[in-house]
mmCIF file of the C-alpha atoms, coordinates in Angstrom:
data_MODEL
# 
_entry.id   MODEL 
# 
loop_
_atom_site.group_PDB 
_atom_site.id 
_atom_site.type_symbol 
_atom_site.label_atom_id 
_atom_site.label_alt_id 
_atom_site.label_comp_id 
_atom_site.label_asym_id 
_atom_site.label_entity_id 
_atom_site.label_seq_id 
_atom_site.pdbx_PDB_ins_code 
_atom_site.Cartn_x 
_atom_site.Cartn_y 
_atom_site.Cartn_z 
_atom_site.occupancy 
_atom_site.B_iso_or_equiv 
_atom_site.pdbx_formal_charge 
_atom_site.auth_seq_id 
_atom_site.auth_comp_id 
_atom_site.auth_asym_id 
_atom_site.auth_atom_id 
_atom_site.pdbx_PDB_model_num 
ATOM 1  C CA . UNK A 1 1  ? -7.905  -2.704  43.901 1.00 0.00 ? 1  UNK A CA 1 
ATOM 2  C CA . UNK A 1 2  ? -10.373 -5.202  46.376 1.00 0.00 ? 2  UNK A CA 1 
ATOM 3  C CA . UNK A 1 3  ? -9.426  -5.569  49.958 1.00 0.00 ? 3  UNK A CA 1 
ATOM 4  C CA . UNK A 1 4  ? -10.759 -9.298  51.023 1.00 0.00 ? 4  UNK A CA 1 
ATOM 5  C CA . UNK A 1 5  ? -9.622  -9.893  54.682 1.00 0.00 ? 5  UNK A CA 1 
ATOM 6  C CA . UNK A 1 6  ? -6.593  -8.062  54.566 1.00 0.00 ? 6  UNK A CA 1 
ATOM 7  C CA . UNK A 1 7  ? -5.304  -9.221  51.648 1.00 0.00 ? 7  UNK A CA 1 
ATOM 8  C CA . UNK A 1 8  ? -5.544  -6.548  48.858 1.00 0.00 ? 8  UNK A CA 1 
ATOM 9  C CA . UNK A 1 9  ? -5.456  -7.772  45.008 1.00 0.00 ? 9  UNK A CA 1 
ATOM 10 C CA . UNK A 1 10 ? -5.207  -5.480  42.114 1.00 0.00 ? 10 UNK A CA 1 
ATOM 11 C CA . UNK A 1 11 ? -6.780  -6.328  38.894 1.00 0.00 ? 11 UNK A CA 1 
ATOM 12 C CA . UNK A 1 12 ? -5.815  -4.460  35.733 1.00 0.00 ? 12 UNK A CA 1 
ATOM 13 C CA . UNK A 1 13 ? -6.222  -5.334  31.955 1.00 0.00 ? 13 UNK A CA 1 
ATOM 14 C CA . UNK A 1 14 ? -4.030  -4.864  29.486 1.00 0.00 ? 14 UNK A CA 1 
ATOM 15 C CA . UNK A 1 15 ? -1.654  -1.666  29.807 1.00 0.00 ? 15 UNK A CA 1 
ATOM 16 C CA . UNK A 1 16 ? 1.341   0.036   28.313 1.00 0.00 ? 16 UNK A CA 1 
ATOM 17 C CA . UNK A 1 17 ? 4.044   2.211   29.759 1.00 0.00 ? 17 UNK A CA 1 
ATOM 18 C CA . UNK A 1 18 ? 4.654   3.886   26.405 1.00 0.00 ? 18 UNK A CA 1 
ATOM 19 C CA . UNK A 1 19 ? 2.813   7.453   25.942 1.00 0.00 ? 19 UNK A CA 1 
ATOM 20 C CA . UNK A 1 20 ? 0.948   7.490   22.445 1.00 0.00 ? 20 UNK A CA 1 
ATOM 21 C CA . UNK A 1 21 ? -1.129  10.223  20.991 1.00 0.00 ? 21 UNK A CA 1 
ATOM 22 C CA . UNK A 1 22 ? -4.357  9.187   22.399 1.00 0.00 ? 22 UNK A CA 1 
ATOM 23 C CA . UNK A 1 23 ? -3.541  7.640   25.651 1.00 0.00 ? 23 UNK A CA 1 
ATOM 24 C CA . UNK A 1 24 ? -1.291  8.067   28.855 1.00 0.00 ? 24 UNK A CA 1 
ATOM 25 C CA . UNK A 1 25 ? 0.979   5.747   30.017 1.00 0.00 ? 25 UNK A CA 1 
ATOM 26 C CA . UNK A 1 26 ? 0.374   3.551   32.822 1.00 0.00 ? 26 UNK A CA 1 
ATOM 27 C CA . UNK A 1 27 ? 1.212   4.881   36.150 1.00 0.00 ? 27 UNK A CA 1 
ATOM 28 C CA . UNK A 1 28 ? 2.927   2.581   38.721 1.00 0.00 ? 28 UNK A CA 1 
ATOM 29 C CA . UNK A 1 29 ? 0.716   2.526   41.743 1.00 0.00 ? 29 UNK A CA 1 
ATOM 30 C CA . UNK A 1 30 ? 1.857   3.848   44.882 1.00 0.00 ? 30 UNK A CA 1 
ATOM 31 C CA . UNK A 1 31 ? 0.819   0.566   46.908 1.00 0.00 ? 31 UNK A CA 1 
ATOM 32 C CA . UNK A 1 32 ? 2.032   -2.873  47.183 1.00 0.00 ? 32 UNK A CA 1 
ATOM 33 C CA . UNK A 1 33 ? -0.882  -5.217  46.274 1.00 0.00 ? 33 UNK A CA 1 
ATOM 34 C CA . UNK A 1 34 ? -0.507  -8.916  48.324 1.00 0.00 ? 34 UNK A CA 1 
ATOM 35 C CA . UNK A 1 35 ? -1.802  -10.554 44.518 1.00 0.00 ? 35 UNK A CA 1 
ATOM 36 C CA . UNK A 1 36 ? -1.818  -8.857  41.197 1.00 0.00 ? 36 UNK A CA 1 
ATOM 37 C CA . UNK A 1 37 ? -3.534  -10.198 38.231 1.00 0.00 ? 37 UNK A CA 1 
ATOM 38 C CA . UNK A 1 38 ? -2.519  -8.502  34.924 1.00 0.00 ? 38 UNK A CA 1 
ATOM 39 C CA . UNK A 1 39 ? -3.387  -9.267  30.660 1.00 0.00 ? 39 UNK A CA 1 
ATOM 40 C CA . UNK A 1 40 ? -0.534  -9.518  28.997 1.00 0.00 ? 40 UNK A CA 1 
ATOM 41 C CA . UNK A 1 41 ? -1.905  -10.025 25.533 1.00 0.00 ? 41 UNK A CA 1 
ATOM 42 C CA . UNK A 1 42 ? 2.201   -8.752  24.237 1.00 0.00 ? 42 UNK A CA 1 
ATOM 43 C CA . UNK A 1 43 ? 3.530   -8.721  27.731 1.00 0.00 ? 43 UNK A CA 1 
ATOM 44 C CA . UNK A 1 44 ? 6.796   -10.666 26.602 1.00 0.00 ? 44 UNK A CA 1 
ATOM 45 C CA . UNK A 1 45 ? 6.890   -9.290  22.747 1.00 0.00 ? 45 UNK A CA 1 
ATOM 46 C CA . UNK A 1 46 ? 9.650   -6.624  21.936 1.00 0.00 ? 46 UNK A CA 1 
ATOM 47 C CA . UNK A 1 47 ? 8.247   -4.446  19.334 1.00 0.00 ? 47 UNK A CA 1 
ATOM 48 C CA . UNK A 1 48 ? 9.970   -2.028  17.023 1.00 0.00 ? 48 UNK A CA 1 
ATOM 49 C CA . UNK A 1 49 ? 9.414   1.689   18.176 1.00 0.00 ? 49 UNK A CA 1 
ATOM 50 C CA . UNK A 1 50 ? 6.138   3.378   17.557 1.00 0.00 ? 50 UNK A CA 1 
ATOM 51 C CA . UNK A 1 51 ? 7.673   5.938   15.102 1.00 0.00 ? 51 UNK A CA 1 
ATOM 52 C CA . UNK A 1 52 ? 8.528   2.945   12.597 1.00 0.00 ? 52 UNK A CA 1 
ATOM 53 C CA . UNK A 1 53 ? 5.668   1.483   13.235 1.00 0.00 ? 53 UNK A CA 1 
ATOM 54 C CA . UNK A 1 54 ? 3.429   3.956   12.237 1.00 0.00 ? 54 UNK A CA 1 
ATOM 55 C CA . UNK A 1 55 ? 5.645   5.245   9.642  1.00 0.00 ? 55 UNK A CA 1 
ATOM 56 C CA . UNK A 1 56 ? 5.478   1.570   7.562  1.00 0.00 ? 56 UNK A CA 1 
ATOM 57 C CA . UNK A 1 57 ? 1.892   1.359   8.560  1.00 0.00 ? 57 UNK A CA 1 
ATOM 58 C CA . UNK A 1 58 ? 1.206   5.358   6.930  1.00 0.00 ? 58 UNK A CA 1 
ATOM 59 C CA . UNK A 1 59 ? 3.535   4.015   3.902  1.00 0.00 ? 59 UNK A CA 1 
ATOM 60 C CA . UNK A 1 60 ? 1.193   1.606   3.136  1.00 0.00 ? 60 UNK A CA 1 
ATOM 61 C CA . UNK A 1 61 ? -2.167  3.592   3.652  1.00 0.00 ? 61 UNK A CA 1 
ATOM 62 C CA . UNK A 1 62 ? -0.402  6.173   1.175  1.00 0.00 ? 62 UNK A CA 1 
ATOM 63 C CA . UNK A 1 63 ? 0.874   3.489   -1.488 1.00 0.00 ? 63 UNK A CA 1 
ATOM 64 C CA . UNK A 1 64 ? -2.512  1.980   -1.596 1.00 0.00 ? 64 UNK A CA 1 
ATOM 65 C CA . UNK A 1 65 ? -4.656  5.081   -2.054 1.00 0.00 ? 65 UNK A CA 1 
ATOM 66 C CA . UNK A 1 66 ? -2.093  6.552   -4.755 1.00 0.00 ? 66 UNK A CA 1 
ATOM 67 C CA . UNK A 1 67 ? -2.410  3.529   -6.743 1.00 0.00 ? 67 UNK A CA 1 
ATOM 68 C CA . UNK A 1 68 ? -6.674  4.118   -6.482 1.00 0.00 ? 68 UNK A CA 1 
ATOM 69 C CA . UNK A 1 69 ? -6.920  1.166   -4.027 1.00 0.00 ? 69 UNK A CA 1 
ATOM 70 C CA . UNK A 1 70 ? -9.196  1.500   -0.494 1.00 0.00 ? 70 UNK A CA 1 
ATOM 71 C CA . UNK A 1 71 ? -8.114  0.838   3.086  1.00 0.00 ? 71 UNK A CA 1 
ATOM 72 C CA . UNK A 1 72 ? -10.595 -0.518  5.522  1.00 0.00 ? 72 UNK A CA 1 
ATOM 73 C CA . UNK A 1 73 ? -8.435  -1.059  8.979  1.00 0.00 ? 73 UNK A CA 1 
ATOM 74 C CA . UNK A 1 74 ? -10.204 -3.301  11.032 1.00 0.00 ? 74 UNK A CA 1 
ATOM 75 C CA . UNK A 1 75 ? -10.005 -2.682  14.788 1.00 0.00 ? 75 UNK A CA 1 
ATOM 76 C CA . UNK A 1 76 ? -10.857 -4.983  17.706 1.00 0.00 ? 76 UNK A CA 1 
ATOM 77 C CA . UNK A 1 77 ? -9.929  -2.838  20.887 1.00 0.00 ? 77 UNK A CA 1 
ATOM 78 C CA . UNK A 1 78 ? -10.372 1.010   21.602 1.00 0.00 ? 78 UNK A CA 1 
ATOM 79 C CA . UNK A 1 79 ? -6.846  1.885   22.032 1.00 0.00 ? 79 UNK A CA 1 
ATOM 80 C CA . UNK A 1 80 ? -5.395  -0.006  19.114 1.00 0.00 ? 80 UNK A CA 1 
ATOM 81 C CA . UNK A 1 81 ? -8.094  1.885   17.086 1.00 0.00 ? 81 UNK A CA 1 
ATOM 82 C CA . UNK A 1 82 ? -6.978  5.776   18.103 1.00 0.00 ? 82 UNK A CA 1 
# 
């Protein structure tokens, strides 16, 4: 957060309130900020829950490497990554 006469602004980037297995969730912050500029890269997405998620994403990692195939996952951010 950046005080600039008197009026404080908080900056984050992109965040989740969902725990994962890598990273925390997002804690609320105990202030009021006067502006507050957030990235929402899936801020108004609903997404199915993590466990099906990662269970059709597994069932395809294990589909393709029983039939002899290869799986390069291609990752652009850190968290999405873990």
């Amino acid at each position: 957060m950046a005080d600039i006469a008197g009026v404080r602004i908080l900056y984050t980037g992109d965040y989740s309130r969902e725990e994962d297995c890598h990273l925390c969730a997002a804690e609320i912050p105990q202030f009021s900020p006067d502006i507050c500029v957030i990235e929402s890269t899936y801020g108004v997405q609903l997404h199915q829950p993590r466990n099906v998620r990662e269970k059709c994403f597994t069932d395809v990692i294990h589909s393709t490497i029983s039939q002899g195939g290869r799986v390069l996952i291609p990752a652009f951010a850190l968290g999405r990554a873990q």
